[in-house]
C-alpha positions in Angstrom: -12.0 33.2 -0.4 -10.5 35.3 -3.4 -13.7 36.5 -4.1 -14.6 37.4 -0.9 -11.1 39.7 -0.8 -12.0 41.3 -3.9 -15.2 42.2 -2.9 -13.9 44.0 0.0 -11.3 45.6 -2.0 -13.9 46.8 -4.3 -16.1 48.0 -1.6 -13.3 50.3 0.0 -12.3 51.6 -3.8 -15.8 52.4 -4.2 -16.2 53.9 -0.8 -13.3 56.2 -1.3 -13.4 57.4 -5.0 -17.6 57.7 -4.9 -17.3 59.6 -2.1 -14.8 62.0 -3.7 -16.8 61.8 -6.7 -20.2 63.0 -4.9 -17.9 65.9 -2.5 -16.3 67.3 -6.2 -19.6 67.6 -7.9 -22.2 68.9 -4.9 -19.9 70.4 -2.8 -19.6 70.2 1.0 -21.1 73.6 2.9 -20.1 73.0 6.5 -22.4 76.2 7.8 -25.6 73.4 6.2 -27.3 71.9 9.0 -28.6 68.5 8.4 -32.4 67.7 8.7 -32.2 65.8 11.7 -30.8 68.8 13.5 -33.1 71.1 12.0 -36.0 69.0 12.7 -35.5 67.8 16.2 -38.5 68.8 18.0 -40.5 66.8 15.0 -39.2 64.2 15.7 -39.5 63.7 19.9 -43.3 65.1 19.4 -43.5 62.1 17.4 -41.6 59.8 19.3 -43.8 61.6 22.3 -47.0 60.6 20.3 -45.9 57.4 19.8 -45.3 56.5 23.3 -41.6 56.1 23.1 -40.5 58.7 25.5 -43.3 57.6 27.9 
């Protein structure tokens, strides 16, 4: 069970100082959009294709 607490404890740390980590070294540019958002019509023509949205 001790184990299993640490791990979790070890997994927030992580979580929390990685993530501050990855923000102070690439930045965070809020004007960015993401790929999904720039790609959306990709993806339903392929969702289309698929026959997903049929």
């Amino acid at each position: 069970m001790i184990t299993f607490v640490v791990s979790i404890v070890a997994l927030v740390l992580g979580y929390i100082f990685y993530g501050a980590l990855v923000e102070k070294i690439f930045g965070v540019n809020k004007d960015r959009q993401t790929p999904a958002s720039r790609n959306k019509t990709v993806l339903i023509l392929y969702l289309c294709r698929c026959g997903k949205f049929s």
